[in-house]
N, C-alpha and C positions, 0 to 999 in steps of 0.2 A: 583766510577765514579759519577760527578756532573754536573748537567749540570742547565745554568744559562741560562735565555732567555729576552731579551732585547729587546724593540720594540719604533720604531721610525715610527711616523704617519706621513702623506706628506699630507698638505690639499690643493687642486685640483678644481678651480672654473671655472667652464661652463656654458654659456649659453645654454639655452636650447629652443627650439623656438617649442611651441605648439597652435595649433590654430591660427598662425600668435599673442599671445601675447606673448612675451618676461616672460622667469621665470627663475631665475637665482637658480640652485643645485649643491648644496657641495658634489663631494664623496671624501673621506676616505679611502685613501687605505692604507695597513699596511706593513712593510717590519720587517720580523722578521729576526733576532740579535740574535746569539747563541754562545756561551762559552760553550765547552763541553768539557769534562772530565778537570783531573786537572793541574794546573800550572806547566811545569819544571825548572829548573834551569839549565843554560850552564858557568860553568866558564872559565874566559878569564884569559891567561896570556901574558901582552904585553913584546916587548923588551926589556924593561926596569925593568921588573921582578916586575911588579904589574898586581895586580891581582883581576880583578873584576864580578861578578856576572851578568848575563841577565837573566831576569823573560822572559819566554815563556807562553802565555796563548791562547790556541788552539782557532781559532774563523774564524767564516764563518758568511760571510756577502752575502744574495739571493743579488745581485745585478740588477736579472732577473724580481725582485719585484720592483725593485724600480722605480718609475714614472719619468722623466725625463721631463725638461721644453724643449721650442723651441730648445735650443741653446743648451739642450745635458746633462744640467745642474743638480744634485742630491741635495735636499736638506736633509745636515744635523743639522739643528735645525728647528723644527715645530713652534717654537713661543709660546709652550706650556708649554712643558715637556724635561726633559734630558734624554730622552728615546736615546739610541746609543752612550751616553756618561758617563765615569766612571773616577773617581781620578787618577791622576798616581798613581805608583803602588798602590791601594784600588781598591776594591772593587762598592764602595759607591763615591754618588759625594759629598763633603766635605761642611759642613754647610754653609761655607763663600761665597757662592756661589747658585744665586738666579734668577729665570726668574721675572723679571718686564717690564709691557709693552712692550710685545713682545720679549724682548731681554735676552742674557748671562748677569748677571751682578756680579762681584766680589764685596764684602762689604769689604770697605780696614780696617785694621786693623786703617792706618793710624802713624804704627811705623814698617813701611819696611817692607823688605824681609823675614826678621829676625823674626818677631814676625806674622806667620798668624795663630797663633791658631786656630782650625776649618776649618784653610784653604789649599792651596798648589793648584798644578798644577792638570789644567782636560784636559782628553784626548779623540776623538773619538776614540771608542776602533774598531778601525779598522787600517792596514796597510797598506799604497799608496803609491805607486811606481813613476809612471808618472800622474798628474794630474795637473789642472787647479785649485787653491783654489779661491773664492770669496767670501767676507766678507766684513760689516761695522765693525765700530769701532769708539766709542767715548772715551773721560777724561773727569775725573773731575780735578780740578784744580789741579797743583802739580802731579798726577800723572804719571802710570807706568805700564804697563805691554809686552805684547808681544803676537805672535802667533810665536810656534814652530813646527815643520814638519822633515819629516825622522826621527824621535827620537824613541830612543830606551828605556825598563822600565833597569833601571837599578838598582839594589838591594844597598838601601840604599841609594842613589847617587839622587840629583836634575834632570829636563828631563834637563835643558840646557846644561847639559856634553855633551849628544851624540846629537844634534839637533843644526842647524844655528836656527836663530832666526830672524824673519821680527819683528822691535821694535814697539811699540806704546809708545808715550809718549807725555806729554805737553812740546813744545820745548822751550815755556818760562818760566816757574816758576821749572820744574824739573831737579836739576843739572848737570843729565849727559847728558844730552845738551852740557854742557861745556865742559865733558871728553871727552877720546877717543882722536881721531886724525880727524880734518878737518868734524866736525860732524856727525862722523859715528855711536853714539849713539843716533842719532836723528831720528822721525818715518822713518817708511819705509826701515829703513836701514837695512843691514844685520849687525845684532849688532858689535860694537868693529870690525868692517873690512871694508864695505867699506859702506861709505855713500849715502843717496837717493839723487839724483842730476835730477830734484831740487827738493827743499825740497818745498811743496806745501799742507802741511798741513794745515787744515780748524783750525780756533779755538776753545779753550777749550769749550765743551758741546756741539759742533756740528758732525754732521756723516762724517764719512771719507769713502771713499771705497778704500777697499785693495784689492789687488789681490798679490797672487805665482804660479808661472808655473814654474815646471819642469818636465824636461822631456829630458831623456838620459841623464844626467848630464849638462843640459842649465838650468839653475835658473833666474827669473825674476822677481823682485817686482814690484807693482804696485802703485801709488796711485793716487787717484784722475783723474783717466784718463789717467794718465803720467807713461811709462816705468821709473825706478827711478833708478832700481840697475840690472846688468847682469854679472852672474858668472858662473866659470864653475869646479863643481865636480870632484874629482877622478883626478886630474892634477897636476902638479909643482905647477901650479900658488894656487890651492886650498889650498895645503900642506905649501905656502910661505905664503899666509893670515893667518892660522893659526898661526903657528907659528911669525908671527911679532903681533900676538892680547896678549889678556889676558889668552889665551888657550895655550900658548907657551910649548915647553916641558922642564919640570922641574920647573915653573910656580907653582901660588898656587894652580891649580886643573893638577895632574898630567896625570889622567887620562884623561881628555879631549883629550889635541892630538890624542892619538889613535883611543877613539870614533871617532873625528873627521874626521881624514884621511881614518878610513875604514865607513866611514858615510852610512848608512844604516846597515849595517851590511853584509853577505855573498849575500841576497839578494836585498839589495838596497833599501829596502822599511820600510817604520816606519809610527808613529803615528802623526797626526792634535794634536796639543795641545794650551790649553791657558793657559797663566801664570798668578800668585797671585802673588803680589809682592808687597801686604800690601796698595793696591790702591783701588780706588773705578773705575772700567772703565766695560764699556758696550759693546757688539759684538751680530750682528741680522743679519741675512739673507747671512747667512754664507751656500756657494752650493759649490758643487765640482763637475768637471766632468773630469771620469777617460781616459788619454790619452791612445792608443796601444801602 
């Protein structure tokens, strides 16, 4: 039996009024993160007689610890430390990947997807069902990345198989701009399916604010203020996006469809993750608040 404990700080500023002079104090409160005993493995075989692997790794998150802003809101990124976050499937957060000024930042390789040595996908190692995601998100020029959610660890396999994906990218200088259909490779979109309308992206080295909401299978992007993208889970129409994208079945990733279609898994909930995708891009003041 092993057990791994993980701790993600929330710092909390109040005024405090003594003597009628004004003194402003920091508390510190802490939410511990636990991984106890060890990893299982559940093999899948879809209809099509492929057969893939899910990492299970046991984890409880005190949610009764954790401080909440006005609006209900959980921070997970302190600004400090990667404390509540871990590699897809690792252990460890992957060298490529670095807090500057405040922020997540990925150090791009600068030759793709393909080549992030020390790098890959990081994930809040926690599971969310129904929730409200909020995040910045900047590029560096040419850049690429994403925020993926509902995703599953799957053995061997990138997270994008089992996870829709809200894009980040620089809509001018990086190509798949151009791909896809009707810009649905362009930020904010749910990748390769439907595109952010409108597309209201800030430019390259500026902050953007994203938001995802879902909840019962209603998905929402967000950007800049503007609902962009509205879909809905577990339906015809879900199973018909899929299959007319790059996820199609029998497709270069075969396994995708299934991920896809039973998205989350038995119960519907998966991992916050940020993708490496060989770019330089930044992510800060990333809260989640958990819907019933």
């Amino acid at each position: 039996m092993k057990k791994v404990s993980y701790f993600f700080s929330i710092v909390l500023a109040a005024t405090m009024f003594v003597a009628c002079t004004p003194k402003k104090a920091v508390q510190e409160d802490t939410v511990e993160f636990v991984i106890e005993g060890d990893a299982t493995e559940t093999v899948v075989t879809t209809p099509d007689s492929l057969t893939y692997i899910v990492l299970n790794k046991p984890q409880v998150l005190n949610l009764d610890l954790a401080p909440k802003d006005k609006e209900g809101f959980i921070s997970l990124f302190n600004g400090k430390t990667f404390n509540g976050w871990r590699g897809y499937d690792k252990d460890t957060i992957p060298g490529k990947w670095v807090i500057e000024d405040g922020a997540i930042k990925v150090n791009g390789s600068g030759q793709g997807e393909a080549h992030t040595n020390n790098g890959g996908d990081i994930i809040f190692a926690y599971k969310f069902q129904n929730f409200e995601l909020s995040f910045e998100w900047k590029v560096a020029p040419g850049s690429n990345s994403g925020v993926l959610y509902l995703a599953q660890e799957i053995k061997g396999q990138p997270i994008w198989i089992s996870s829709p994906e809200y894009q980040v990218l620089d809509n001018i200088a990086h190509p798949d701009a151009q791909l896809g259909e009707n810009g649905n490779r362009q930020s904010a979109s749910l990748y390769d399916m439907i595109p952010a309308v409108p597309q209201n992206a800030k430019a390259v080295g500026e902050w953007n604010q994203g938001g995802i909401l879902v909840y019962k299978g209603t998905v929402v992007h967000k950007q800049n203020g503007k609902n962009v993208v509205e879909y809905h889970l577990w339906t015809p129409q879900w199973n018909e996006l899929i299959a007319n994208s790059k996820f199609k079945p029998g497709g270069d990733f075969p396994l995708a469809y299934d991920l896809l279609t039973n998205l989350g898994g038995p119960e519907k909930e998966g991992y916050i993750g940020l993708q490496d995708h060989g770019d330089d891009v930044w992510y800060r003041n990333i809260r989640i608040k958990i819907l019933e």
